[in-house]
C-alpha positions in Angstrom: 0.0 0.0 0.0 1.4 3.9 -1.1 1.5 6.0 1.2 -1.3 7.8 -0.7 -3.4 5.1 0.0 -2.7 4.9 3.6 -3.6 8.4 4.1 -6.7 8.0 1.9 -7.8 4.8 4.3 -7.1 6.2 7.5 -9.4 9.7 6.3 -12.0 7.5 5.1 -12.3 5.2 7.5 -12.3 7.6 10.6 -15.2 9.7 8.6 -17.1 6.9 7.5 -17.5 5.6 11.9 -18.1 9.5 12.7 -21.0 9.4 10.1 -22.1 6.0 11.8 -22.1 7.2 15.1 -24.1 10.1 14.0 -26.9 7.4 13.0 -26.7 5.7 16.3 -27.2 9.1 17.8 -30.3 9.6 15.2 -31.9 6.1 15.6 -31.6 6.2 19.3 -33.6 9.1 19.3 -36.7 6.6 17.9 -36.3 3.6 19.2 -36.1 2.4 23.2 -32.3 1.2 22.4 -29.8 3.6 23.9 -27.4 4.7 21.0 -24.6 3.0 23.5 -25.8 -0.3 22.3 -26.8 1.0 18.9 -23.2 1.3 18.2 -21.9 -1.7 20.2 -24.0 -3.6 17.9 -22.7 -1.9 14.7 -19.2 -1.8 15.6 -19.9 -5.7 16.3 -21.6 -5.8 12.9 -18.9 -4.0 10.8 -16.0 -5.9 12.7 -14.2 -8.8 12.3 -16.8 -11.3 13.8 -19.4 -10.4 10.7 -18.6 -8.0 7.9 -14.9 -7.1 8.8 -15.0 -4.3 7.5 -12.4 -2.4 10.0 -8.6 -1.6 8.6 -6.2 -3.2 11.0 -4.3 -0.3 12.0 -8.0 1.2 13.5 -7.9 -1.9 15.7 -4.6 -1.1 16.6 -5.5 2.9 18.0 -8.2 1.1 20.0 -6.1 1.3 23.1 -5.2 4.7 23.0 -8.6 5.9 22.1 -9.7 4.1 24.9 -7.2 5.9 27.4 -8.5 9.2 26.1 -11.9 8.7 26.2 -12.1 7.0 29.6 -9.8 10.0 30.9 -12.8 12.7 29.5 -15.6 10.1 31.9 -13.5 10.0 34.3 -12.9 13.6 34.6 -16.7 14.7 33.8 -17.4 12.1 36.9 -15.4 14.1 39.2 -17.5 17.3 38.8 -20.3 15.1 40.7 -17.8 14.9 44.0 -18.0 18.3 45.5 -18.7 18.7 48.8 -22.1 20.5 48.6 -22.9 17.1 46.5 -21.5 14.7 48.8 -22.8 16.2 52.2 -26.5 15.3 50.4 -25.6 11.9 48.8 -22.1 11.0 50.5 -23.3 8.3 52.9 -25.5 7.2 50.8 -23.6 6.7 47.6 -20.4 5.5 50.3 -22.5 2.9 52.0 -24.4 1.8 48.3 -20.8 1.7 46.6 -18.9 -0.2 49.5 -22.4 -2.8 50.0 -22.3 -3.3 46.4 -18.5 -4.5 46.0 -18.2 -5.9 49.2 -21.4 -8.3 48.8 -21.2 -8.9 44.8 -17.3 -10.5 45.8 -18.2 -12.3 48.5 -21.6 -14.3 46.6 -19.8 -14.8 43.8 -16.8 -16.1 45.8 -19.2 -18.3 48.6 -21.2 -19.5 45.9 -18.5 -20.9 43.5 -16.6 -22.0 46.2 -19.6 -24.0 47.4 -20.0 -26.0 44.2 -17.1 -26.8 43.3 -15.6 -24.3 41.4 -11.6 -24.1 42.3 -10.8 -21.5 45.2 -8.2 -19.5 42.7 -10.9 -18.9 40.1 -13.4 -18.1 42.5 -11.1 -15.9 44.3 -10.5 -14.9 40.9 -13.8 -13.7 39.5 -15.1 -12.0 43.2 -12.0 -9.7 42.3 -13.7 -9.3 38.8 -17.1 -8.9 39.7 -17.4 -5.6 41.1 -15.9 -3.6 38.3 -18.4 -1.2 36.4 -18.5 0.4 33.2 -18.6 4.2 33.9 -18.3 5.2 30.2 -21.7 3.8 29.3 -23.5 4.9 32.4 -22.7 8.4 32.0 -23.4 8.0 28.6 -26.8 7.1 28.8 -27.1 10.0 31.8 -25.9 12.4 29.0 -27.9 10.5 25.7 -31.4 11.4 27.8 -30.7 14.0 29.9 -31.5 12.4 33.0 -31.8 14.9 35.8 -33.0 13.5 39.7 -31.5 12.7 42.8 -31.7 8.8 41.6 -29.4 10.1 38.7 -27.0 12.0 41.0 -26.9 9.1 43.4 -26.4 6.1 40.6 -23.3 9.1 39.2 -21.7 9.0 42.0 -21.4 5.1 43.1 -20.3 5.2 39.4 -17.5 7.8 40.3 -16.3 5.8 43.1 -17.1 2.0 42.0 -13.9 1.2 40.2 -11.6 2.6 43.3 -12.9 0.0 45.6 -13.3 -2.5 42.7 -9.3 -2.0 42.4 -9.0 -2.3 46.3 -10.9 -5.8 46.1 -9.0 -7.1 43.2 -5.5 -6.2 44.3 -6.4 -8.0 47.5 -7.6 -11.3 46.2 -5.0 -11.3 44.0 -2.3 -11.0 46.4 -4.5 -14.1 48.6 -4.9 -16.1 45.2 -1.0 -15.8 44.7 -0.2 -16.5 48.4 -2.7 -19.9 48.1 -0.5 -21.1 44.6 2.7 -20.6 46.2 4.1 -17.5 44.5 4.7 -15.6 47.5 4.8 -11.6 46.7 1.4 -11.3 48.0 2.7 -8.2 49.8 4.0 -7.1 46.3 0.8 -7.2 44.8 -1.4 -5.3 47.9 1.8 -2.2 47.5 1.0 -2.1 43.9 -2.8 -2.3 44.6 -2.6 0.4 46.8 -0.4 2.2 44.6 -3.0 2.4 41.8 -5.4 3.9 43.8 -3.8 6.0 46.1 -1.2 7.1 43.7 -4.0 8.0 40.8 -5.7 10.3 43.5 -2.2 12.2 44.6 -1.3 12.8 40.8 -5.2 14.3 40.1 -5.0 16.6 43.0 -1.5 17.5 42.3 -2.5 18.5 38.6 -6.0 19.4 40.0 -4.5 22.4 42.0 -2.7 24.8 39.4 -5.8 23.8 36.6 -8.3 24.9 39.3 -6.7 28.1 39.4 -4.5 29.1 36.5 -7.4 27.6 33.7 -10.1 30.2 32.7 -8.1 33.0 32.7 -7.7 33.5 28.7 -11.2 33.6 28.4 -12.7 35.1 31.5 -15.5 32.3 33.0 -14.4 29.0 31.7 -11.4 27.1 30.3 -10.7 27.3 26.5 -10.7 23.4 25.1 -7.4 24.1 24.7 -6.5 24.1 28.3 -9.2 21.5 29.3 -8.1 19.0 26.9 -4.6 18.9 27.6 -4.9 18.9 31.4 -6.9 15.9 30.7 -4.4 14.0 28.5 -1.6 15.0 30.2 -2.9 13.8 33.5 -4.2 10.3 31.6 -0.9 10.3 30.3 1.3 10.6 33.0 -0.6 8.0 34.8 0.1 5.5 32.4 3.8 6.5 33.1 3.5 5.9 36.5 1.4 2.8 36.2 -1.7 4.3 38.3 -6.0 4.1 37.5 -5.6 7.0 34.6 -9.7 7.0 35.5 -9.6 7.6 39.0 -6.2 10.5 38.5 -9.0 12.0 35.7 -11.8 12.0 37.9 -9.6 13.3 41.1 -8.7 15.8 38.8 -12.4 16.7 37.7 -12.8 16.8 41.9 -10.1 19.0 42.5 -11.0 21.8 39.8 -15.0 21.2 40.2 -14.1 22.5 44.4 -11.4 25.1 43.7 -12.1 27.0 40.6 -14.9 29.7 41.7 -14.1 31.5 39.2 -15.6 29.3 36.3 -19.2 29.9 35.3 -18.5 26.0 33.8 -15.6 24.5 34.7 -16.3 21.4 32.4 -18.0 22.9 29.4 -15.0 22.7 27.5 -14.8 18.9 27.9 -18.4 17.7 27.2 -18.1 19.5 24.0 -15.4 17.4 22.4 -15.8 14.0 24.2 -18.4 12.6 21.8 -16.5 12.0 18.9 -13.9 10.1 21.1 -16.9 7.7 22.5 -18.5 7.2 18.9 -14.9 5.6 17.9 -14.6 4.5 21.8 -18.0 2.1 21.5 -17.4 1.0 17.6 -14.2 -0.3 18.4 -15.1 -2.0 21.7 -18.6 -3.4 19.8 -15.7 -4.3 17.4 -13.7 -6.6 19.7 -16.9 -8.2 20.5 -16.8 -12.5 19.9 -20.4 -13.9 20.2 -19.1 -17.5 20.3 -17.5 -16.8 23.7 -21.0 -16.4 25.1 -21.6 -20.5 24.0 -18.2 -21.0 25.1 -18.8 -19.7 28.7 -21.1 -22.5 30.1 -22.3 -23.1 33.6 -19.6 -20.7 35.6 -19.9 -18.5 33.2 -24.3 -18.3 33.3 -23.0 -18.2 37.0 -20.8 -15.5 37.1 -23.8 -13.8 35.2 -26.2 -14.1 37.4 -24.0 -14.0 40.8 -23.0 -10.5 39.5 -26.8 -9.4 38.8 -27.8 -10.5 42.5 -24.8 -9.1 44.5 -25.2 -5.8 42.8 -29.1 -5.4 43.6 -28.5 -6.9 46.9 -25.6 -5.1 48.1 -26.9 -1.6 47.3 -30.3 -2.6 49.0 -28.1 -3.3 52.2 -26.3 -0.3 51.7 -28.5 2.3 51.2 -31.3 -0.1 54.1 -28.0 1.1 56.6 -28.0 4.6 55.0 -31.1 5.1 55.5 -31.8 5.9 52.0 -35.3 6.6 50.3 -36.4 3.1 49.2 -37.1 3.1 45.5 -33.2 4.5 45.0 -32.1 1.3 46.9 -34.6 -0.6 45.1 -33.8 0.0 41.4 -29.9 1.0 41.8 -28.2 -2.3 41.5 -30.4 -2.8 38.5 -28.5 0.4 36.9 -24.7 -0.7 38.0 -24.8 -3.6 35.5 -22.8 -2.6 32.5 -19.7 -4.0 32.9 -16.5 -3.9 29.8 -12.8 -2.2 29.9 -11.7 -2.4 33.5 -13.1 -6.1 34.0 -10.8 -7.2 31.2 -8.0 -5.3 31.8 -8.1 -7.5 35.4 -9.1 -10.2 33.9 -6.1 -10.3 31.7 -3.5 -9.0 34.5 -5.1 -12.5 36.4 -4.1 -14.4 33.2 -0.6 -12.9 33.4 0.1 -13.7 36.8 -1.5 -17.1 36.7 -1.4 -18.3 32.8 -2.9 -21.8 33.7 -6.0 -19.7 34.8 -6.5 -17.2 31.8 -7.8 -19.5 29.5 -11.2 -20.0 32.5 -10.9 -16.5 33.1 -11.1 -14.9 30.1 -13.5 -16.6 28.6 -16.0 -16.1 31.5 -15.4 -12.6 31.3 -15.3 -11.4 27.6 -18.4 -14.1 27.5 -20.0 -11.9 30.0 -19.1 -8.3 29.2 -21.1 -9.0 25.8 -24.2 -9.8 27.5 -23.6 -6.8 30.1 -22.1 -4.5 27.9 -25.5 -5.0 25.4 -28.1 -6.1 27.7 -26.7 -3.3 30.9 -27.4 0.2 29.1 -31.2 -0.7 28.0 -31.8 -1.6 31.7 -30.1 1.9 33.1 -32.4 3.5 30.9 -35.6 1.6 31.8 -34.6 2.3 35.2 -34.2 6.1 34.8 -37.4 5.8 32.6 -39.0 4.3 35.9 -38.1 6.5 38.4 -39.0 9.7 37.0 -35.3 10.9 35.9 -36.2 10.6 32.6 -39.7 12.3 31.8 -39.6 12.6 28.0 -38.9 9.1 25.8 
């Protein structure tokens, strides 16, 4: 291939998935399907499983897109954690969030356990279980304009999920690699707690000179300019330093959502260019999509399925029961926490790495599952909002 031809591809391509996501957006619009799945379902059409249609080198950017497009969630999230917000919803998005994690690992790990399955894959998949998919959550929040306490609530357990989902994993790791022998489980709970609590120190560090130097060119809010490259350079500077690049984005989102009184709209700048990074964000991951793992997952993997389902409604019922929180919020919550993709197979394949005999069990339960949560989760967010009044107009 000329170079020509490369360029031509690349220009083609790219404006051939902006004009599909601008369907999605369209048909979403007329039918009860949220365009999230709209354009799981395409990119799964148009990729490699069906039509195979994708260049290889788009498959290849997936990763990075990724990274910048979970960096904008992240970072939009954090607006949600001020403290005006959290002195209304903090215990009760704290004790939803920790119920939630806490509970899904520990039915999906008794439950296994109990028949039969080995103790390292149970172990395993408890670590697993918990993780969320905040991309698609916010998304939907965004698609419909969902406005209501349930919303504010179910956005910030989101915010917070994956930080004790990280906790939990690192920890069961470490006891899964002190059960096989390895030793270094001490390793692995340092390096745990170095993703999280590293990830908050860089946010707030970056999070303090953006809150007050940014929105100072143009008087009231931060040029995208400025917004933007705060963003990626914060996403990319935790890569560097091997921390959550979600959770540094969305300390950083905190930090600047707090400090900088002088912005009429802090975040403006941000939820104007993040769209076209989540149309090519959703393609691709609809694109790395296999159906035939979901007949390859089997019992453990129906299981893990419906383990998840029932920690998650459970564990938010108990939580927000001890919170003392309004009861159709703990009622339908867990039902809105089900998408699950990225972060559950980036652990998923860090378990494989540290325990290859596993990854074959792991990873297919998991990439079997995140298609059914990844498609079936965001309709059943959106019936929920539907249902509790946060969205009024469908």
């Amino acid at each position: 291939m000329t170079h020509t031809q490369s360029i031509a591809e690349i220009l083609i391509t790219f404006g051939g998935l902006f004009l599909v996501g601008l369907l999605a957006d369209l048909a979403g619009r007329r039918t009860p399907l949220p365009r999230v799945t709209l354009l799981l379902l395409t990119g799964f059409v148009i990729g490699p499983s069906v039509l195979d249609w994708l260049p290889q080198f788009i498959i290849a950017w997936f990763p990075v897109l990724t990274d910048i497009a979970l960096a904008m969630i992240g970072f939009l999230l954090g607006q949600r954690l001020t403290l005006p917000s959290l002195r209304k919803l903090g215990r009760s998005v704290l004790s939803m969030s920790i119920g939630e994690v806490v509970l899904t690992s520990v039915l999906m790990f008794s439950v296994l356990a109990t028949f039969g399955v080995p103790v390292e894959i149970a172990l395993l998949l408890a670590g697993i279980a918990p993780a969320t998919a905040p991309a698609a959550t916010v998304d939907i929040v965004s698609e419909y304009r969902a406005k209501g306490k349930f919303t504010n609530t179910l956005l910030g357990i989101v915010a917070i999920d994956d930080a004790w989902g990280l906790l939990m994993f690192s920890l069961l790791l470490a006891l899964v690699q002190a059960l096989s022998g390895q030793g270094g489980a001490a390793d692995v709970i340092v390096s745990g707690a170095w993703d999280v609590g590293g990830a908050l120190l860089l946010g707030a560090a970056l999070g303090v000179p953006m809150a007050y130097l940014t929105g100072r060119i143009r008087p009231g809010q931060p040029t995208q300019a400025e917004a933007l490259g705060m963003v990626l350079l914060c996403a990319g500077l935790a890569v560097w330093a091997n921390v959550s690049y979600i959770l540094a984005a969305m300390m950083l989102g905190a930090v600047v959502a707090n400090l900088a009184r002088h912005h009429e709209r802090p975040f403006h700048a941000i939820e104007g260019i993040e769209w076209p990074f989540l149309i090519l964000f959703f393609l691709l991951a609809g694109a790395t999509l296999h159906v035939e793992t979901l007949a390859e997952v089997g019992l453990l993997g129906l299981a893990y399925i419906a383990l998840r389902m029932a920690g998650r409604i459970m564990g938010t019922r108990l939580g927000g029961w001890l919170s003392g929180t309004e009861p159709t919020t703990r009622q339908w919550i867990g039902l809105a926490l089900l998408p699950q993709a990225g972060v559950a197979i980036g652990m998923a394949l860090l378990a494989g790495q540290r325990f290859p005999e596993l990854q074959d069990t792991i990873l297919t339960v998991i990439l079997g599952s995140t298609v059914f949560f990844e498609l079936l989760g965001p309709v059943v967010t959106r019936h929920v909002l539907v249902r509790v009044g946060d969205i009024r107009k469908v």
